[in-house]
Structure formats: structure tokens, C-alpha cells
ROTOR-348656 format. One record per residue (C-alpha): z, x, y. Coordinates in steps of 0.25 Angstrom, whole numbers, plus 5000, padded with zeros to 4 digits. Layout:
BEGIN
ZXY;...
//
This chain:
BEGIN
500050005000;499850045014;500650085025;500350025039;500750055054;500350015066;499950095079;499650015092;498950085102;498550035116;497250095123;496350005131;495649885126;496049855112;494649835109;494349965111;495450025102;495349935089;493950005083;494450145085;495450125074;495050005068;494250065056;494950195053;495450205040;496850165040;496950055049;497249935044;497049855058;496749865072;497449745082;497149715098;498249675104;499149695115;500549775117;501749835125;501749715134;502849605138;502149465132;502249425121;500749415113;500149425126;498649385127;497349475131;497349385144;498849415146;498549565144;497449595151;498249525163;499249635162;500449555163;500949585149;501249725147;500349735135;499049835134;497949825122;498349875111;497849905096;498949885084;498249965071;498849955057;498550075050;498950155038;499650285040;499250345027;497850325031;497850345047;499050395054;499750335067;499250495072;497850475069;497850335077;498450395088;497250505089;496250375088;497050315100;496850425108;495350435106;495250305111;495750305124;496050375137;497550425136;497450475151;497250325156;498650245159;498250125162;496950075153;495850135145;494250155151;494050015156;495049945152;496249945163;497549895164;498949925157;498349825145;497449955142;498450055144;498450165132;499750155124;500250195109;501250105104;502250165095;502950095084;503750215078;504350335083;503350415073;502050345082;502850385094;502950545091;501250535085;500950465097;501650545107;501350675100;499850645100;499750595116;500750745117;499450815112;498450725118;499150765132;499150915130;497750935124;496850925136;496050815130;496250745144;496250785157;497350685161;498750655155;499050565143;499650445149;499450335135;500750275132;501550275119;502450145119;503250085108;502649965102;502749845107;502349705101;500649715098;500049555100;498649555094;497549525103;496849395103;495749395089;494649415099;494949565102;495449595089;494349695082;493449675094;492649805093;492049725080;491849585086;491449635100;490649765098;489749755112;491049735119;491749835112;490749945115;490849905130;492349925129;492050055123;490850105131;491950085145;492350225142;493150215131;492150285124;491750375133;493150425135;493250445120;492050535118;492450605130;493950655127;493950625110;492450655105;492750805102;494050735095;493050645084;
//
């Protein structure tokens, strides 16, 4: 039988951060949704109109034996701009903020060692400012933004081609 865990991880439009893990060996699921806020399963409408406290987030069940919490935490990176507080590429706003939500003192000392090197290897030219929080409560987001990259694939690759990708080939390609 096995194992799971979960890693929650916040870093612009949920949209964008689903396919990235979504078909690596080892992960069982990939959820939108939305947390770190004050309302209680808040919708997208109440999100976006920042009066919540919540940010999109992903929740991803995974194996550890098959992809460690380490190994998710390197994808995250490579998906989003580290040096940018208060949103990611176009999307704006403290709803887009970059965060990794810790649910145990062990993802706390792998996250916090990995953004450590991230912020003394010169990979980017301002600091690391991405946030590791405990976890909060995680409400999924409404079905239509749930696997979105597969529904939508047009909309998605507009999401993407508004320098997310862009960003990604520029600091991360010599990384793949």
C-alpha cells in the first residue's frame, strides 16, 4: 500500500500551477483552490476581490517513496518568479502571492533550506522574497478551474505565453 502526503503550494493562477505537477510519477492529485485567508470556503469571486486573505493555491497528494516533498519543492521554484511579492507575471494582487504551506516541521526545514540556496546561488539578480507559512485550511476551487489546462488548453496557453514562460526559459532552461 502507499504512503501519501500532501504539499500545498501558492504561486499565481492556480491554472498555471496544476500541469507542471499534475503528470509526474507519484502524484496521486492536483486540486485548485484557495488558502491562508480568513473566510470560511470562500468563492473565486470573493477571492479575487481581495477581502479574504486567501491566495490560489494548488493542494498535490503524492507518494513520498515515489516523488519527495524535496523534488516538489524544486518544480515550484521552476514555476514562478521568487523575487516578486506581491503576484506572479500578470496576475497581480495578494490572491497571487508566491507561498509554500508547511504541514510539518520536516517540509518546513526542506522548504526553508532549499529557498537558503535558492537566495545564495545567484540564479536571481533580486532577493527571494516567497513566503513559507504553516497551513491553513485548503477549500477547493469551484469544478470549472479544477484541471483547467486540460479543459481550456487555448486559455491556458495564453495564461502561460503572459511571461510565465518566458520567465521560466529565461532563469530555469539550463536547470532541465
Amino acid at each position: 500500500m502507499s504512503k501519501e502526503e500532501t504539499a500545498i503550494f501558492a504561486g499565481g493562477c492556480f491554472w498555471c500551477m496544476v500541469q507542471p505537477f499534475d503528470s509526474l510519477l507519484g502524484i496521486k492529485k492536483v486540486v485548485s483552490g484557495y488558502t491562508g485567508g480568513h473566510t470560511v470556503n470562500p468563492t473565486y469571486e470573493e477571492v479575487s476581490s481581495h477581502t479574504t486573505g486567501h491566495t490560489e493555491a494548488v493542494k498535490i497528494t503524492f507518494d513520498p517513496e515515489i516523488m519527495s516533498y524535496q523534488q516538489l519543492v524544486q518544480i515550484y521554484w521552476q514555476q514562478t518568479d521568487p523575487t516578486d511579492v506581491m503576484g506572479q507575471f500578470q496576475d497581480r494582487g495578494d490572491n497571487y502571492r508566491p507561498v509554500i504551506f508547511v504541514n510539518s516541521p520536516e517540509q518546513r526545514r526542506i522548504a526553508e533550506q532549499s529557498r537558503d540556496a535558492l537566495a545564495v546561488s545567484e540564479q536571481f539578480d533580486d532577493p527571494i522574497v516567497t513566503k513559507i507559512e504553516d497551513v491553513a485550511p485548503f477549500y477547493p476551487a469551484e469544478d470549472y478551474h479544477q484541471d483547467f489546462y486540460r479543459k481550456n488548453p487555448e486559455r491556458y496557453a495564453q495564461e502561460e505565453a503572459g511571461g510565465r514562460d518566458t520567465f521560466k526559459k529565461a532563469h530555469w532552461e539550463k536547470e532541465n
